[in-house]
DONUNU-379225 format. One record per atom (N, C-alpha, C, O): x, y, z. Coordinates in steps of 0.2 Angstrom, whole numbers, padded with zeros to 4 digits, always signed. Each point is the difference from the previous one (the first is absolute). Example, Ala and Ser with C-alpha at 12.3 -4.5 7.8 and 13.67 -1.06 7.14 Angstrom:
2
+0066-0028+0039-0004+0006+0000+0004+0006+0000+0005-0001+0003-0007+0006-0007+0004+0006+0001-0004+0005+0003+0003+0006+0001
This chain:
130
-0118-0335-0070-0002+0007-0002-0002-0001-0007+0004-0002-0004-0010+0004+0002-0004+0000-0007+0006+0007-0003+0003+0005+0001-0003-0009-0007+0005+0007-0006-0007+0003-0001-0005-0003+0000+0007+0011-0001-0002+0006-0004-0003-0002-0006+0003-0004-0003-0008+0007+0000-0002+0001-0008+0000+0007-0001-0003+0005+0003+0007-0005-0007+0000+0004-0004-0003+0002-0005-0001-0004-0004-0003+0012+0002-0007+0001-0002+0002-0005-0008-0003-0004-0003+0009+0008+0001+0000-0002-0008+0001-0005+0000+0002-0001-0006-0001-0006+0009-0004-0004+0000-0004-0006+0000+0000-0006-0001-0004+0011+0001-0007-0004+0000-0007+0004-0002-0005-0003-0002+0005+0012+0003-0004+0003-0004+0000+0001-0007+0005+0000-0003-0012+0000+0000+0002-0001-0007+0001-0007-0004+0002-0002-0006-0003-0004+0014+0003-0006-0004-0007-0005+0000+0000-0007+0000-0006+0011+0000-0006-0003-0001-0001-0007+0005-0005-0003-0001+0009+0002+0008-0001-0006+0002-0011+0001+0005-0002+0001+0005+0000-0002-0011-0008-0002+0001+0000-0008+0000+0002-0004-0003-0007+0004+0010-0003-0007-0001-0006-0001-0005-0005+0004-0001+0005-0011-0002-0002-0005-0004-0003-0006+0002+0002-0004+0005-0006+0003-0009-0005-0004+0004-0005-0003-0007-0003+0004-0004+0002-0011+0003-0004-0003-0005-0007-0002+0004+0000-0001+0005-0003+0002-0008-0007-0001+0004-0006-0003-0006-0001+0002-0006-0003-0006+0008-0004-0005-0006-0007+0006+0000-0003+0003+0004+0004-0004-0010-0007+0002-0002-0006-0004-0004+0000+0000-0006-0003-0003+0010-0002-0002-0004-0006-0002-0005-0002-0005-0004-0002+0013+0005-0004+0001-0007+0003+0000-0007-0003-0001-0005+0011+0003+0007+0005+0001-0005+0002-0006-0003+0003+0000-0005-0004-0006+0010+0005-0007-0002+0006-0001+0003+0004-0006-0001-0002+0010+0003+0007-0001+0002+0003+0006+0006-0004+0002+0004+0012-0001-0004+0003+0005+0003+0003+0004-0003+0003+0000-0005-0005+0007+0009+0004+0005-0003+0007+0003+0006+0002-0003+0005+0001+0008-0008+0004+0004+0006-0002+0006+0001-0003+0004-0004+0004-0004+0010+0000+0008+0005+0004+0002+0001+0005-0004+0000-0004+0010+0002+0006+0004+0005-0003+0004+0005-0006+0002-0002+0008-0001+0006-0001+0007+0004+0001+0005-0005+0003-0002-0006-0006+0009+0007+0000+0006-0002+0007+0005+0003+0001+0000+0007+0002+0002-0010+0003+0007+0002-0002+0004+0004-0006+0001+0000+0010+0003+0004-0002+0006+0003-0002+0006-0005-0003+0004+0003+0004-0004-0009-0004+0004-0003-0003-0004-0005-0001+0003-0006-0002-0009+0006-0006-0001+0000-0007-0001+0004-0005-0003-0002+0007+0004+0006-0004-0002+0006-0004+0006-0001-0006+0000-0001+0012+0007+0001-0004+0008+0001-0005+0000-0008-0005+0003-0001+0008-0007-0004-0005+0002-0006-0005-0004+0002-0005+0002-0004+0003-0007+0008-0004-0003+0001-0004+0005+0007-0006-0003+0000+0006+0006+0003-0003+0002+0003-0003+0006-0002-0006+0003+0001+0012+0000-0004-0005+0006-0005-0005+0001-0004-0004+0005+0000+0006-0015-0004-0007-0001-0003-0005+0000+0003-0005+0003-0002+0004-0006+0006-0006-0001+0006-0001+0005+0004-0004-0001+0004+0008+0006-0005-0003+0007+0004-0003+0004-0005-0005+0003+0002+0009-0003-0009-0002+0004-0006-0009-0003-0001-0005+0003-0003+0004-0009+0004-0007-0004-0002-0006+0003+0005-0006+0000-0002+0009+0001+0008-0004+0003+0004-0005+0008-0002-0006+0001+0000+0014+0004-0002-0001+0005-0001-0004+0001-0007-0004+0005-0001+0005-0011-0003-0003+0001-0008-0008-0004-0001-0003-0002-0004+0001+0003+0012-0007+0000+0001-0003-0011-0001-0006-0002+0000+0012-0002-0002-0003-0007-0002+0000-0002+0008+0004-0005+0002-0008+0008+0003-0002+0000+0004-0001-0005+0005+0003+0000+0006-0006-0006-0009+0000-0005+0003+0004-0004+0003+0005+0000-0004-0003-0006+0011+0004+0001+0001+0006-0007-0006+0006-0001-0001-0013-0004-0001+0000-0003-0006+0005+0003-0003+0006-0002+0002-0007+0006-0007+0003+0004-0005+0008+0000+0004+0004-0002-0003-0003+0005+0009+0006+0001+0001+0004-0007+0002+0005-0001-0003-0007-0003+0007+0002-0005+0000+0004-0005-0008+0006-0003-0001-0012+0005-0003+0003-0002-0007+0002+0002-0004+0002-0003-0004-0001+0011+0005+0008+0004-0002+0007-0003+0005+0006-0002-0002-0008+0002+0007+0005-0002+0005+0002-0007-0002+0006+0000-0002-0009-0007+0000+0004-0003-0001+0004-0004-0008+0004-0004-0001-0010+0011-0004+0003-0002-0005+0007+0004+0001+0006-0003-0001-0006+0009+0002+0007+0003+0000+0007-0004+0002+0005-0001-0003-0008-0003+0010+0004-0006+0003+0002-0003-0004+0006+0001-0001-0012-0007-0002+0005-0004-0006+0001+0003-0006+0002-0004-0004-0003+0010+0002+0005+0002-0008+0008+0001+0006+0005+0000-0003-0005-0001+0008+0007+0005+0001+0005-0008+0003+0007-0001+0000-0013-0003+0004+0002-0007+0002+0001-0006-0003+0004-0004+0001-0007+0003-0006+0001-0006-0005+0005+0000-0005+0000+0003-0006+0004-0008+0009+0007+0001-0006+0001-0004-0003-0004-0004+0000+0009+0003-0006+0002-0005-0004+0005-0005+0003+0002+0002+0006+0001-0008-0008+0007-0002+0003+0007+0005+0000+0004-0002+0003-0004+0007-0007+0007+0003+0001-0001+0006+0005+0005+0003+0001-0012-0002+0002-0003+0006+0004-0004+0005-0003-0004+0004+0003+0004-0004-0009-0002+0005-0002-0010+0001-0002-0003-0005-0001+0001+0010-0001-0007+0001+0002-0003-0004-0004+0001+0001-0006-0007-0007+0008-0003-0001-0007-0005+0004-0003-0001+0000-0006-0004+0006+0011-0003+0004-0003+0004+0008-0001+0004+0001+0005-0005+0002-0009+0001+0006+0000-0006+0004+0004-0004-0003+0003+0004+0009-0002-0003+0004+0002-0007+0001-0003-0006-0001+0004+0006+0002-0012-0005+0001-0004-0005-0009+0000-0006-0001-0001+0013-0004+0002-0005-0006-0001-0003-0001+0006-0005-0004-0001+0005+0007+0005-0003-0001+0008-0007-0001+0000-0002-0003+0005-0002+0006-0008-0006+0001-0003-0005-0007-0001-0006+0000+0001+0012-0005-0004-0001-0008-0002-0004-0003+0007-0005-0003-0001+0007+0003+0007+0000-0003+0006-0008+0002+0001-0004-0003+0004+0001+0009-0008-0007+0001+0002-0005-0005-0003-0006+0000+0002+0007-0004-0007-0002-0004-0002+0002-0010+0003-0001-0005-0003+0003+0003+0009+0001-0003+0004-0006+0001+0006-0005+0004+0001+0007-0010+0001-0005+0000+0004+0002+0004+0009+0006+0000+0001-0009+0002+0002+0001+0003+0006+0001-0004+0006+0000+0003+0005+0003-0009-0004+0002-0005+0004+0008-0001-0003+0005+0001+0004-0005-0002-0010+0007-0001-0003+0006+0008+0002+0006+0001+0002-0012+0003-0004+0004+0006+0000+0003+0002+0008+0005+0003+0002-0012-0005+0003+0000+0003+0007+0008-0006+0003+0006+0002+0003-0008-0008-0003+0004-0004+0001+0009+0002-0004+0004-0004+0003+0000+0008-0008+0003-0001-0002+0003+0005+0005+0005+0000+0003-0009+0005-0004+0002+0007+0002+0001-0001+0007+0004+0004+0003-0008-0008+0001+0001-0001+0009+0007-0004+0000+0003+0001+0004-0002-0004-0008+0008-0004+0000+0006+0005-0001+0005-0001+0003-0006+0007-0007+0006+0004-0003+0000+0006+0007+0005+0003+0001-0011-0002+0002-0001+0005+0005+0004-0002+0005+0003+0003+0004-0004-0012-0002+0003-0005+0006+0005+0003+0000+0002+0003+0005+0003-0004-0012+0007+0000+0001+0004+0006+0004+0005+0001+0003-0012+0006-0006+0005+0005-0001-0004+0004+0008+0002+0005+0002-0006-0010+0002-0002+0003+0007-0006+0005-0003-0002+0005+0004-0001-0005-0009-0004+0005-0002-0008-0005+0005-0001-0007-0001-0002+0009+0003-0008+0002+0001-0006+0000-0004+0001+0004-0004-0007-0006+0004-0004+0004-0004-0002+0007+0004-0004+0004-0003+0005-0002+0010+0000+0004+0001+0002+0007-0003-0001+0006+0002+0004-0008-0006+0006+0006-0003-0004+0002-0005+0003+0003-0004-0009-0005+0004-0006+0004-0005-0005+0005+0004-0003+0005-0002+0003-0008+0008-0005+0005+0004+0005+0006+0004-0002+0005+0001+0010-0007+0000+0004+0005+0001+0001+0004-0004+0004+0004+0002-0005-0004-0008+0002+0003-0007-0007+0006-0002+0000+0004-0004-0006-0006+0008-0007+0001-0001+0001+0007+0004-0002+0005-0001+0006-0007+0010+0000+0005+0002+0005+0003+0000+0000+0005+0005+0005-0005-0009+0004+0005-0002+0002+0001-0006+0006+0000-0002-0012+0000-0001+0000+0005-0007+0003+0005-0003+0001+0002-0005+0002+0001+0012+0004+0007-0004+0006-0001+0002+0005+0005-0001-0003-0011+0004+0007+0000-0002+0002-0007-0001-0004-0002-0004+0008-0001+0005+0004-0008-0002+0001-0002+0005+0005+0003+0003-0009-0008+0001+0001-0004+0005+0008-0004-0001+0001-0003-0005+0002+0003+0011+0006-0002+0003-0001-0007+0001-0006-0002+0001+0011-0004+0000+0000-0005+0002+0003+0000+0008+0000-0005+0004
């Protein structure tokens, strides 16, 4: 018989998967993680908010979609963010293979789609569910 877990735990104790992956326009490797359940949701907001804020294309949302991805997925060795929020903006200056490829590895982990841009498309008025 499998022991019990107990919520406190393990909630709150951050166990996200991690993952080193080569990039190599970059030269080397960086780290990933899966996204949180609430970042998953700010990620889907953005891509629903992109919709609503008229950047129309499906382009455009795709590449809100995966920069929000790696500002939230690219980590340091101790976990923590290497972009901030406001740095996120840098990633638009990359090329579109590096960025597309970082962001489908960080999505991998966390079961995310790129469907979750055309479900976001069709439910603009509220926060699509996983």
């Amino acid at each position: 018989m499998s022991r019990a877990i107990l919520g406190k735990n393990v909630l709150g104790k951050g166990m996200l998967k991690r993952r080193e992956i080569e990039v190599p326009t970059w030269g080397g490797a960086i780290l990933i993680r899966e996204l949180t359940g609430a970042e998953v949701e700010t990620v889907r907001e953005v891509a629903a908010s992109a919709v609503k804020d008229g950047q129309s294309t499906e382009q455009a949302n795709l590449r809100v979609f995966a920069h929000t991805l790696i500002v939230f997925g690219w980590i340091n060795e101790d976990g923590t963010r290497v972009l901030t929020d406001q740095e996120g903006d840098l990633l638009y200056t990359e090329s579109n293979q590096t960025i597309d490829s970082i962001a489908a590895a960080i999505a991998e982990l966390r079961g995310l789609r790129p469907k979750a841009v055309e479900q976001a498309e069709k439910n603009s008025g509220e926060t699509p569910r996983a």
